[in-house]
MARZAGU-528645 format. One line per 5 residues: number of its first residue (from 0); their letters; for each residue x, y, z of N, C-alpha, C. Coordinates in steps of 0.001 Angstrom, whole numbers. Layout:
% residues N
NUM	A	X,Y,Z,X,Y,Z,X,Y,Z; ...
This chain:
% residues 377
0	XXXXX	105536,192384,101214,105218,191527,100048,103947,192068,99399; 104004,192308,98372,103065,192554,97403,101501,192093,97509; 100405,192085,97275,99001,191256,96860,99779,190637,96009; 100281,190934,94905,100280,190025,93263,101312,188627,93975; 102466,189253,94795,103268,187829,94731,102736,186837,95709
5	XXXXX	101880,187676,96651,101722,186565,98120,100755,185713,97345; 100127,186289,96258,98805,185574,95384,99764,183814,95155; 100678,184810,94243,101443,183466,93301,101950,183009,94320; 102306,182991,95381,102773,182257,96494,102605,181158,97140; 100820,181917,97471,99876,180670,97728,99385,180190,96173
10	XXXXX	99502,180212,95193,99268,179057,94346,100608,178419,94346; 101384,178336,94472,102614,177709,94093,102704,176893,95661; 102447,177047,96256,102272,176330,97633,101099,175130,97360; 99988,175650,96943,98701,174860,96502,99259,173580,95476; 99878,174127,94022,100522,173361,93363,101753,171953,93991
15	XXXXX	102318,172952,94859,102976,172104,95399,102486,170643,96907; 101756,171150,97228,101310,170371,98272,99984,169345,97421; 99271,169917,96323,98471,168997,95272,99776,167645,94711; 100625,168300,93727,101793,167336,93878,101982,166162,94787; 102260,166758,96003,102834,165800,97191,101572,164929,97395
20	XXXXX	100278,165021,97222,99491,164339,97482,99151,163406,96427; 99216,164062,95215,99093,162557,94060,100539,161812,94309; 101569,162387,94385,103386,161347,94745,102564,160442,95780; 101719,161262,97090,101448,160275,98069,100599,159344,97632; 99521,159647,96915,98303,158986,96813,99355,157372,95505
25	XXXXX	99705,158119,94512,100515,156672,94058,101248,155773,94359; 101894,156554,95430,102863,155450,95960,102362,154694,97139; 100904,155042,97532,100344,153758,98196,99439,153574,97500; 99625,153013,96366,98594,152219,95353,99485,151643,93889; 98548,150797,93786,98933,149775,92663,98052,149916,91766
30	XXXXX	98315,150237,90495,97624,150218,88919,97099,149292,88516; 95862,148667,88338,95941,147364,87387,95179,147829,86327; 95465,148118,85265,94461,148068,83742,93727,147080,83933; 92857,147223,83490,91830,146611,82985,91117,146647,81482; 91566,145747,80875,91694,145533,79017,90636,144639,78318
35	XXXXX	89605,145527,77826,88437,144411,77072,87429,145013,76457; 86302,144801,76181,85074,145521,75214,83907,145646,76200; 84208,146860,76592,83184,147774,76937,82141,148021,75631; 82254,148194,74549,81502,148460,73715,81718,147460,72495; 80665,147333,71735,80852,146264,70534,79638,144950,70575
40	XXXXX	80106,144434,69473,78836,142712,69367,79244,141972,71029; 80514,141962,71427,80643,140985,72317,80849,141633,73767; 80172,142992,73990,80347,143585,75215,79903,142861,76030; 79252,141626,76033,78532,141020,77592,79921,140504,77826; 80371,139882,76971,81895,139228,77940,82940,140232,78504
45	XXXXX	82827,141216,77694,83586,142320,78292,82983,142810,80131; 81517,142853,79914,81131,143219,81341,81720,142075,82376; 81397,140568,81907,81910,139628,82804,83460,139713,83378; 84529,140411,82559,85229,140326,82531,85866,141802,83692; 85372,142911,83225,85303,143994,84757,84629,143544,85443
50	XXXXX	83307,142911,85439,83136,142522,86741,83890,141356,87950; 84199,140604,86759,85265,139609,87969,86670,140461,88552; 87257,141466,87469,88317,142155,87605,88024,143316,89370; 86960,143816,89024,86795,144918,90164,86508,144733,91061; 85312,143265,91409,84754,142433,92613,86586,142235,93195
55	XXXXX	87304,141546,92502,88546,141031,93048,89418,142026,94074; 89249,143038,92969,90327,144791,93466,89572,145026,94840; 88154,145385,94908,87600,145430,96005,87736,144769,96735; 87841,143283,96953,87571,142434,98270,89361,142217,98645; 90349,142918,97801,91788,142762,97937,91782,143759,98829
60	XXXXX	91325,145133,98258,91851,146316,98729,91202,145995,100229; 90300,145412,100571,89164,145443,102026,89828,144434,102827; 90584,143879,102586,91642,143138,103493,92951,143768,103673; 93039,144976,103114,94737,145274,103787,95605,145532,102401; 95100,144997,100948,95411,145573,99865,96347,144627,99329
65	XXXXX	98082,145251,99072,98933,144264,98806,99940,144318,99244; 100824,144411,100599,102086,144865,100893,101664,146455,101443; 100290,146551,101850,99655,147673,102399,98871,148647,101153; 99334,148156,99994,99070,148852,99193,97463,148832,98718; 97046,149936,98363,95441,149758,97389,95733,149545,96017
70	XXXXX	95064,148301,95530,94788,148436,94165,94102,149250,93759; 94208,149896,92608,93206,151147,91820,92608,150340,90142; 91982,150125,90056,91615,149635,88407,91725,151060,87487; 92263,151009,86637,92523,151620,85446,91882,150756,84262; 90633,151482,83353,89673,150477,82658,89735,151086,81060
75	XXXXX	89923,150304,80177,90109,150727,79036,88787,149581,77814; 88923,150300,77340,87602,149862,76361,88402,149314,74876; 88839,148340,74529,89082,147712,72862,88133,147191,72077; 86962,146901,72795,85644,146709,71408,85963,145296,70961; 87016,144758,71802,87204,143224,70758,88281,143655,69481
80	XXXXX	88394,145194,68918,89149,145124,67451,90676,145656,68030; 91112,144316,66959,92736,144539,67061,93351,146178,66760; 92890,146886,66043,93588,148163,66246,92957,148971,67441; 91989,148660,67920,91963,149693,69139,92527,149022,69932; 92971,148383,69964,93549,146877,70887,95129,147847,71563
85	XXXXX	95631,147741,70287,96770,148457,69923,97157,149988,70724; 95795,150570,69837,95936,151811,70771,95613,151683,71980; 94984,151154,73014,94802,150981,74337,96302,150158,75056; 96500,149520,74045,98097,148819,74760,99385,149795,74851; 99283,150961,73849,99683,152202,73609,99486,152744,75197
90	XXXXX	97962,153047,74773,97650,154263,76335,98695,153759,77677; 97953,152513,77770,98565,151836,78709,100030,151801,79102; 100613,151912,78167,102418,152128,78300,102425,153657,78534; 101627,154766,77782,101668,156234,78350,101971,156136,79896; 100315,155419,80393,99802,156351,81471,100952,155404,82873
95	XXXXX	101881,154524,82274,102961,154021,83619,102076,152734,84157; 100717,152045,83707,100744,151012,84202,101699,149949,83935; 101565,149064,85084,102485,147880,84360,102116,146948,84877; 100809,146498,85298,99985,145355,85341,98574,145543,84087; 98189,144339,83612,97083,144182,83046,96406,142974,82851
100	XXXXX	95032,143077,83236,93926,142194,83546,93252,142402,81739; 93960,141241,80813,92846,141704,79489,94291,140769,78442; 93763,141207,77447,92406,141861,76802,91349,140710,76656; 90405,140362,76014,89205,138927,75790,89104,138584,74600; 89269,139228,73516,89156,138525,72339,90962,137833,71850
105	XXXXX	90748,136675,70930,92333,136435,70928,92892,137289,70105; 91965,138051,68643,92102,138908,67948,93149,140063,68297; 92658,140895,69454,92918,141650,69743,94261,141710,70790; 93983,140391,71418,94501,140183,72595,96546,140208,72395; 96237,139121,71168,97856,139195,70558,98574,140374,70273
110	XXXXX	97893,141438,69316,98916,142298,69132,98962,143099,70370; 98086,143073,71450,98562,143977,72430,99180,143408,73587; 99759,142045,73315,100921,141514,74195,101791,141523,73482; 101489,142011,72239,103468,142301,71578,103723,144063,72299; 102696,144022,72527,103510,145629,73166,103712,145383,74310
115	XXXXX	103143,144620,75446,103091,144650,76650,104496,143638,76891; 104975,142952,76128,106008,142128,76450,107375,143072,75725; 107210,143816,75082,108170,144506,74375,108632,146197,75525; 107403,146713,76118,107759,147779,77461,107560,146794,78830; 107467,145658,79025,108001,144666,80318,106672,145658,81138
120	XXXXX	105587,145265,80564,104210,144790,81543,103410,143433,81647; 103045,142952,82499,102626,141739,83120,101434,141870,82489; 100977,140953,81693,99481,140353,80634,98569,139806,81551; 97841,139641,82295,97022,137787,82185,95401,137996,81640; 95699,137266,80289,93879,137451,79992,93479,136316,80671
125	XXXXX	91759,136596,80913,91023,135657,81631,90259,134638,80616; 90527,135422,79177,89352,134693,78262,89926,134579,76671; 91069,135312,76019,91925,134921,75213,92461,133269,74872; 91846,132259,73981,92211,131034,74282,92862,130445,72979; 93304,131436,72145,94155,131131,71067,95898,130691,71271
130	XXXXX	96218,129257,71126,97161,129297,70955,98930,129569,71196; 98245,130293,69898,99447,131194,69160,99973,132432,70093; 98923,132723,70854,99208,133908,72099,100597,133353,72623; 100795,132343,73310,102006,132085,74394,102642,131429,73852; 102884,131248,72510,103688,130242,71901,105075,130890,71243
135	XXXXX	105418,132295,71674,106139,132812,71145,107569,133204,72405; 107376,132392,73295,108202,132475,73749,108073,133767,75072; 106849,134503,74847,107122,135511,76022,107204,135158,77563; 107710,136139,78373,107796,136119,79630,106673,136367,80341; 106039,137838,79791,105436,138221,80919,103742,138332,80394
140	XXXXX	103222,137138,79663,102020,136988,78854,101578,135845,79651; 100395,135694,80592,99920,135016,81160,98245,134427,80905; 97853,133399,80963,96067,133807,80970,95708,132617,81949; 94211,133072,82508,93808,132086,83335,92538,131371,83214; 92695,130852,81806,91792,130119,81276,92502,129434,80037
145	XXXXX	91890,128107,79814,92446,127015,78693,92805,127628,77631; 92864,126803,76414,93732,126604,75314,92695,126138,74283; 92667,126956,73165,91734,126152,71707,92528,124895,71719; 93642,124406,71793,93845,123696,71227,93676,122114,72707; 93277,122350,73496,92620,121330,74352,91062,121645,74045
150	XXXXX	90594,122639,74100,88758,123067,73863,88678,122577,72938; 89657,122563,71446,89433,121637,70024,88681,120648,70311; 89848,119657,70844,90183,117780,70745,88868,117847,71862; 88689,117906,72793,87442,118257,73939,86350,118095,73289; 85929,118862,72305,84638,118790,71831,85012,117806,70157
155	XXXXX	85722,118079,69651,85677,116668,68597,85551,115548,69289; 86330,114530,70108,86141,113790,70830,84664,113165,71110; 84009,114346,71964,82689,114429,72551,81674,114485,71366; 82051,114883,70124,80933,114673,69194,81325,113421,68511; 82357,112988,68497,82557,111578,67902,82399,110458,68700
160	XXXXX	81845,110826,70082,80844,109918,70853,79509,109469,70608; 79204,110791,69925,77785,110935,69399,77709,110411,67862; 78811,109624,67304,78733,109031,65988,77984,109789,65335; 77735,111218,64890,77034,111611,63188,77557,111296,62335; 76721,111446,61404,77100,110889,60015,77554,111787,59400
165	XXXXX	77201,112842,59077,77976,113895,58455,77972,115241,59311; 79248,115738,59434,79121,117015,60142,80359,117852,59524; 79304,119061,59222,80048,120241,59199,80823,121321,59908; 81951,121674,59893,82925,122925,60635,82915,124042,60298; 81938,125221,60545,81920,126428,60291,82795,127514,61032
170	XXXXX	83707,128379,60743,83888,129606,61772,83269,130643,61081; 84500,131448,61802,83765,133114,61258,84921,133931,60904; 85909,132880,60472,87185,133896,59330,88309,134567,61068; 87559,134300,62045,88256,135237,62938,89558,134423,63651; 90517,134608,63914,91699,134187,65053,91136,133210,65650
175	XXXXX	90140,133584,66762,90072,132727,67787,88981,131355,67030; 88044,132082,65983,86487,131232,65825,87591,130059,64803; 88023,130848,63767,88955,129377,62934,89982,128679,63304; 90711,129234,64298,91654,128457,65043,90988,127151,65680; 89726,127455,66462,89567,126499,66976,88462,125192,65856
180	XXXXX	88258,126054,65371,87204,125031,64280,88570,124006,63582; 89308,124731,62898,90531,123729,62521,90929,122885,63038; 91126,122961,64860,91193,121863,65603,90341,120931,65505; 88645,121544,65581,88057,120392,65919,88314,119197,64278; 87927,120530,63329,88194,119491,61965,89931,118799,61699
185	XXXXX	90199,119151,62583,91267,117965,62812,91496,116551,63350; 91128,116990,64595,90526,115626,65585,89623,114793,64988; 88504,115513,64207,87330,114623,63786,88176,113937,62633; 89031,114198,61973,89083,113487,61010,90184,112153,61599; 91143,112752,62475,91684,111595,63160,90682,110406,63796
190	XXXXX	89721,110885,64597,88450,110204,64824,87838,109383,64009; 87901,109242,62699,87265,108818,61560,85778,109184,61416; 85409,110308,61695,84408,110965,61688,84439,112287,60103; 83583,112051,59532,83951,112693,58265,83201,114136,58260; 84435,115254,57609,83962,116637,57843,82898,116969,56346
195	XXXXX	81993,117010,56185,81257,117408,54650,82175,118436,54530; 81687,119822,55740,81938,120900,54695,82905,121581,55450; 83812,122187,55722,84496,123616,56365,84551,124577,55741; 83659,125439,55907,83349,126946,55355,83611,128161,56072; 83639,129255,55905,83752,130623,57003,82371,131263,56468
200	XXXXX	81887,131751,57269,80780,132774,57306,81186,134310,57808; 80691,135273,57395,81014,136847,57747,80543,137166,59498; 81177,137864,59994,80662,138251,60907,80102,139567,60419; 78450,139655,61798,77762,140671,61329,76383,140434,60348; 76488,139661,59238,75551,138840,58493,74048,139258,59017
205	XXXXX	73352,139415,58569,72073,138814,59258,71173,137931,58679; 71540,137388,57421,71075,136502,56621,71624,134954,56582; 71695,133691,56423,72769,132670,56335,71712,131995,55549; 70933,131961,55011,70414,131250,54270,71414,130302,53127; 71989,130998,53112,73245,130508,51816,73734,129320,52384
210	XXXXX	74644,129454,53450,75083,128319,53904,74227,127201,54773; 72971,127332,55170,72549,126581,55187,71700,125782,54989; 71187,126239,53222,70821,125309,51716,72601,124618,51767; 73113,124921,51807,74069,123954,51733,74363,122754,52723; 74441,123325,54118,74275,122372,55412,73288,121612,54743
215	XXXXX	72079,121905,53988,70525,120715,53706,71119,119908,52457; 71891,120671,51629,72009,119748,49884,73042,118537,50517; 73749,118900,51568,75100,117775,52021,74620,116712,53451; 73225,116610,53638,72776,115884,54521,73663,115590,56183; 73666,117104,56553,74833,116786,57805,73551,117364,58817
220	XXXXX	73661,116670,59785,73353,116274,61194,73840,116783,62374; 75035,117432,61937,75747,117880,63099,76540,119470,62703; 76756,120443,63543,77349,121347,63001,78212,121978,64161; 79479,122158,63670,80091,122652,64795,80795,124092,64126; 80404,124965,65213,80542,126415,64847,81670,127151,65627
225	XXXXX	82931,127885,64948,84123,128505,65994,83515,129796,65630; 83359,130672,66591,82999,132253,66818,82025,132508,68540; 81214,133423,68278,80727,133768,69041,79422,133636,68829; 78475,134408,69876,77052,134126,69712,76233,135407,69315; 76891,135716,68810,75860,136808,68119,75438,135959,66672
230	XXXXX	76512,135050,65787,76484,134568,64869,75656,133132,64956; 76345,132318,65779,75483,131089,66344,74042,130987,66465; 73539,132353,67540,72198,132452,67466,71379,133000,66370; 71977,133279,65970,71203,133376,64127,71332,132131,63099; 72321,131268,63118,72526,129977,62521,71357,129470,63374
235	XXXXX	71427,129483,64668,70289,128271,65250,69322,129069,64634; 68321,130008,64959,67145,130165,64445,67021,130236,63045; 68134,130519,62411,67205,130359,60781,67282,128968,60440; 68405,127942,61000,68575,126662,60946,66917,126146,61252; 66533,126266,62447,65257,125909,63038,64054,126609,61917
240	XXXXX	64309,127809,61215,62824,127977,60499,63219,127574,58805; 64028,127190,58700,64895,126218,57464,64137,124886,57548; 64050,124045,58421,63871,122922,58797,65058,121876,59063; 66191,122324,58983,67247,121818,59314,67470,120900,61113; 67511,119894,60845,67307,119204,62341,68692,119350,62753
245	XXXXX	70173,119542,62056,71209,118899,62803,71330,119774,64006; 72201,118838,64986,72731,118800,66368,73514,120419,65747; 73863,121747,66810,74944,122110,67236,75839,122301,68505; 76899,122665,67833,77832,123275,69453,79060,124095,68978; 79129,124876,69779,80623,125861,69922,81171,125601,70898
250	XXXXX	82276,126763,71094,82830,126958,72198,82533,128033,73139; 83141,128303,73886,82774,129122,75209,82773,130861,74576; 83024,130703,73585,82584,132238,72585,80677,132029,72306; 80033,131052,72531,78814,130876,72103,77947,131094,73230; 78777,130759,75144,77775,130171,75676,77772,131482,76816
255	XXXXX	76561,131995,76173,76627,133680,76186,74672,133514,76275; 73961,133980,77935,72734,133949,78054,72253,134527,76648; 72844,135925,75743,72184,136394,75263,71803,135480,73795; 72174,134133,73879,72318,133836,72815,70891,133077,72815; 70136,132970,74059,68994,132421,74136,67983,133395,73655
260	XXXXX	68341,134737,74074,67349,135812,73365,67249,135738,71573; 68690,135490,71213,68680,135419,69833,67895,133985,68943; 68478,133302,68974,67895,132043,68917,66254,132080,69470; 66258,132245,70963,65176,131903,71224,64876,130201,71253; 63779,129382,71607,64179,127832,71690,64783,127321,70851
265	XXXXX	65475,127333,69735,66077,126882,68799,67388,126699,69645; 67574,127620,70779,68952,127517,71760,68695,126204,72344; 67583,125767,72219,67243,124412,73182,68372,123501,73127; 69603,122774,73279,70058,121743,73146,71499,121663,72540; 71504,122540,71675,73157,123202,71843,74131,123323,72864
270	XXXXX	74914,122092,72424,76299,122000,73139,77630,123159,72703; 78112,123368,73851,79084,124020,73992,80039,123453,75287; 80925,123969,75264,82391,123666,75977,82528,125268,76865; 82899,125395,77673,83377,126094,79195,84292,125813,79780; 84336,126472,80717,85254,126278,81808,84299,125883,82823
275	XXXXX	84935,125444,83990,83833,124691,84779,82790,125424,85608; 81828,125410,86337,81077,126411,86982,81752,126646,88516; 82251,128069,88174,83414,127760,89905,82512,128101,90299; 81003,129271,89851,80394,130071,91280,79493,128878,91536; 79501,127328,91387,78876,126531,91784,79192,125617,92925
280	XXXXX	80944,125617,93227,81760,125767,93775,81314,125960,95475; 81301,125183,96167,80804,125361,97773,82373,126564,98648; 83117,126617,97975,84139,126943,98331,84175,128273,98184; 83397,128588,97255,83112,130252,96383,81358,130679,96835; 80993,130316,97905,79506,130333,98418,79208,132171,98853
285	XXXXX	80877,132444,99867,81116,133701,99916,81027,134827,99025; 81559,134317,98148,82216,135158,96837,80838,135623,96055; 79981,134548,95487,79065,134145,94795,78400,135488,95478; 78143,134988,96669,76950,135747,97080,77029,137457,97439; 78479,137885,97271,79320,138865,97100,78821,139669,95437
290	XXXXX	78716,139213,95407,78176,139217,92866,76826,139595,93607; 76044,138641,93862,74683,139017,93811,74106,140240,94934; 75144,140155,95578,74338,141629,96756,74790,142763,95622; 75337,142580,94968,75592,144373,93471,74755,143597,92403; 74471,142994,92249,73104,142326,91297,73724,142141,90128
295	XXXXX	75015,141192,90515,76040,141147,89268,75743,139297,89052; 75702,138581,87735,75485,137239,87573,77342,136929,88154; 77683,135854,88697,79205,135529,88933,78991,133998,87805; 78327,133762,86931,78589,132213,86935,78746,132902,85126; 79646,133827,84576,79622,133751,83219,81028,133586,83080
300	XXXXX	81160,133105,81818,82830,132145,81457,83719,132734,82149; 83841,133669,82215,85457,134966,82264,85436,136030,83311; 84139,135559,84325,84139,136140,85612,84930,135764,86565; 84873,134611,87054,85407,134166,87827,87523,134306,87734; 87424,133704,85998,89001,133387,85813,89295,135176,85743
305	XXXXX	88547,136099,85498,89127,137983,85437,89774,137938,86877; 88880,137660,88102,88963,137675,89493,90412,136886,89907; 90186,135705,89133,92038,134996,89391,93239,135883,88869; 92432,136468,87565,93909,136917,86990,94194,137974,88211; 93592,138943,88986,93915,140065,89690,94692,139455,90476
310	XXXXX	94236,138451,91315,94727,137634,92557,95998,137295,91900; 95916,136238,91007,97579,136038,90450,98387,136918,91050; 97938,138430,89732,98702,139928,90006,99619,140068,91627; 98796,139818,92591,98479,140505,93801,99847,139577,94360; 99386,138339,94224,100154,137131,94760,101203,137246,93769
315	XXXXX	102038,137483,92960,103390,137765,92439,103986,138845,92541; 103277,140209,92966,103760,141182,93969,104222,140778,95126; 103267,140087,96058,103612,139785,97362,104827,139069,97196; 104671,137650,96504,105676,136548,96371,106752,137850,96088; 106910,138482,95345,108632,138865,95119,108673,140103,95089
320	XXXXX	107584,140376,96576,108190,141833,97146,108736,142979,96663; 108174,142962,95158,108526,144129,94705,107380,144643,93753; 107175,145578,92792,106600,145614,91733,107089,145957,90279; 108245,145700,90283,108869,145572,89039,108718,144323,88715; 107820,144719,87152,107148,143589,86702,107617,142133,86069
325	XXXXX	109239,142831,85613,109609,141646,85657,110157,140362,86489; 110376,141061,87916,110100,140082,89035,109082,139500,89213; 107766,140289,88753,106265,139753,89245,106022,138592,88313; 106485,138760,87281,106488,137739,86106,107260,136429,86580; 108539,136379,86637,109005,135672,87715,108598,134966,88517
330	XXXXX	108070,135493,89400,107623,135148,90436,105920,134251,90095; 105435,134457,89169,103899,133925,88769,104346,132742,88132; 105223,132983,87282,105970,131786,86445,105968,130397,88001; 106925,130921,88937,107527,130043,90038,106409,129891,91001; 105960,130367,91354,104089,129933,91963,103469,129231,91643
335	XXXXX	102368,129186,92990,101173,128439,92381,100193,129645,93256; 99300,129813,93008,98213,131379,93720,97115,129965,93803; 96366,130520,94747,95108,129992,95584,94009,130961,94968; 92669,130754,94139,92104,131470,93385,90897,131021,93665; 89907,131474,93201,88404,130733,93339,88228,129764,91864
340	XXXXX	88943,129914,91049,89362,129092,90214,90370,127773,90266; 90833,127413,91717,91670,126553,92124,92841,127311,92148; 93607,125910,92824,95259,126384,92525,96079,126532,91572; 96379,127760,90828,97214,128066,89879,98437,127809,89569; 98827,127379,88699,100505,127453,88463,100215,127212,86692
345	XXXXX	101651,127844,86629,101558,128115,85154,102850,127665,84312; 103058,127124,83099,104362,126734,82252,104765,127754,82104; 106069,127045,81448,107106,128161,81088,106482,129247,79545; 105423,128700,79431,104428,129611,78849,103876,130580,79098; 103286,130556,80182,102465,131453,80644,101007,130893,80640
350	XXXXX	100867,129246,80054,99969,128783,80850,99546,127995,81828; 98181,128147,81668,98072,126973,83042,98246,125710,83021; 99365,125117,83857,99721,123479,84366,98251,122824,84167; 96944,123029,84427,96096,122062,84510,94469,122751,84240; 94103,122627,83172,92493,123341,83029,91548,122519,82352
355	XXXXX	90896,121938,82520,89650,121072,81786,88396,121989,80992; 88035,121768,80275,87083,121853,79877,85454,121486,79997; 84540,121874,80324,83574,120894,80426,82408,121227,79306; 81839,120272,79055,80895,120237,77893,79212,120275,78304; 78759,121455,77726,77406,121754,78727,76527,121609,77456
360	XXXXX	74924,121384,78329,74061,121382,77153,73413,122743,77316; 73183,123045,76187,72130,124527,76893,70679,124110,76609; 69735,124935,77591,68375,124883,77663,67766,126268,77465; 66733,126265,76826,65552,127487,76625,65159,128173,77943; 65442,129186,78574,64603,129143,80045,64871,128761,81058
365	XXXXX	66111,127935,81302,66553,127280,81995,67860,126817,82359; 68190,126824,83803,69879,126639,83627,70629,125261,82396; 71740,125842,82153,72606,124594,81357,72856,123313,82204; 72935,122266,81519,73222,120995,82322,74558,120325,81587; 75196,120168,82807,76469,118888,82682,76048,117756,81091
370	XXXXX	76913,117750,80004,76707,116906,79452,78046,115846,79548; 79243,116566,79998,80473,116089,80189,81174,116423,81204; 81316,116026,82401,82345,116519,83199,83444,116796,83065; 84873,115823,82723,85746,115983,82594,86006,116158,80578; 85736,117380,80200,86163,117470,78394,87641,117002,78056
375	XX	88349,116526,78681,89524,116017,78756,89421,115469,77614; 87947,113831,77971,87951,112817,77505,89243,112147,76679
């Protein structure tokens, strides 16, 4: 035999035994994407959101995995915007996953469960709370966190406890921020609580002066804002050097530490709506303290429920012993999973049988306090 062929010999041997080891290495492991904003205005929820996702993969894989198997996270970056949304729901059908932990904004989140339900991959966002997401009838579109349209009535309710006299409904033009503002200016008006104004504001802005000489010419007291907190904490502080006294609150798009940096004490007292504090949870004492030995916070909105969605995953593999996803779908549908978020089970939606809301106050400096336990009300 030649030098030249024994050469190509041993590469073609090399090639081949590299082969046999990725065939091996995949077929004892399980894919889960991981779908959200690594980069953008709202990357802190994105971090909350890998971090509950990977804490989960880890403490799965360190017990024995799933059916022996290792989970592997596969992590993709959408920025929150619906067309990269798209293209990552794209990649994702390339690269053969067919589980996914995502996406977080509802924006984004929708058009990339029309792809994921159209190539039969398993969805569950942890923080997507629009609607219109599961209302279309899909199979395999899951999330493990509430509904705008309970977070609505939740906080109208709770401010029509507080009798103001005039209050305004601002969003921010976006899916998730006007969806839910519409609710609340729905409820309130069923409430007999009267809306002055419902306006949209730009995201991005750094000015609002405009709209709130108007919040002052219409004497409102109260303001309830659908978006996030990059926007909020600029309404509170120019509100506060305006002289504007009214009350605010959002939703769980607002109640974001960084919004205390923005604001600054003007964050003092602003209500918002959540999900409940699981890492407060005596049951999650383990877990909790699991976050803080990697010097990770566990108590932000979409940590805890990222960590359920994996578990779901894990537990509708096991339940139906296979990983063809449309069994796993199946099978999550017909379950209930044991989570640090409670016991799961989900409608013929793809949501959850049972999620409350709770209504927190925020403080300057200081942890948030219970203003409502059950947001049911």
């Amino acid at each position: 035999m030649s030098r030249i062929n024994n050469k190509a010999t041993q590469l073609l041997s090399a090639m081949i035994l590299a082969g046999l080891a990725c065939h091996s290495m995949a077929a004892d492991s399980i894919r889960i994407g991981i779908a959200g904003a690594k980069t953008g205005p709202v990357a802190q929820y994105g971090d909350m959101q890998f971090s509950g996702a990977r804490m989960a993969i880890e403490q799965i894989n360190a017990k024995g995995g799933v059916d022996g198997k290792q989970l592997v996270a596969v992590e993709y970056d959408d920025a929150c915007d619906p067309k990269q949304a798209v293209a990552v729901a794209n990649k994702v059908v390339n690269d053969g996953v067919k589980f996914v932990v995502g996406h977080l904004c509802s924006s984004s989140t929708q058009p990339a469960s029309d792809i994921y339900e159209d190539e039969g991959i398993v969805m569950i966002t942890p923080a997507a709370t629009s609607p219109e997401l599961t209302a279309r009838g899909y199979k395999m579109v899951f999330r493990t966190i509430g509904l705008d349209n309970a977070q609505g009535p939740a906080a109208a309710r709770y401010i029509a406890q507080l009798k103001p006299t005039n209050v305004a409904v601002l969003h921010d033009k976006q899916q998730y921020g006007e969806g839910i503002a519409s609710s609340v200016k729905d409820i309130l008006g069923k409430e007999g609580i009267k809306v002055a104004m419902f306006e949209g504001i730009n995201v991005g802005e750094r000015d609002y002066s405009s709209i709130l000489a108007k919040l002052k010419q219409a004497n409102v007291d109260f303001v309830y804002f659908g978006g996030y907190h990059p926007e909020m904490g600029l309404l509170l502080r120019q509100a506060k050097e305006k002289g504007l006294t009214a009350r605010f609150m959002g939703p769980e798009g607002v109640g974001n530490d960084s919004i205390s940096q923005i604001a600054k004490d003007a964050s003092e007292g602003m209500l918002v709506t959540l999900p409940k504090s699981f890492d407060q949870d005596p049951a999650n004492k383990a877990l909790v303290e699991a976050f803080e030995a990697k010097k990770e916070n566990p108590s932000g909105p979409f940590v805890l429920p990222s960590y359920s969605a994996v578990e779901v995953i894990a537990g509708g593999i096991a339940a139906a012993k296979s990983e063809d996803p449309e069994k796993v779908a199946e099978a999550i549908h017909k379950g209930t999973f044991k989570t640090p978020t409670g016991d799961l089970s989900f409608d013929e939606k793809g949501d959850l049988k049972d999620f409350k809301f709770v209504v927190y106050e925020w403080h300057y400096g200081k942890p948030k306090s219970v203003a409502a336990e059950n947001a049911g009300l």
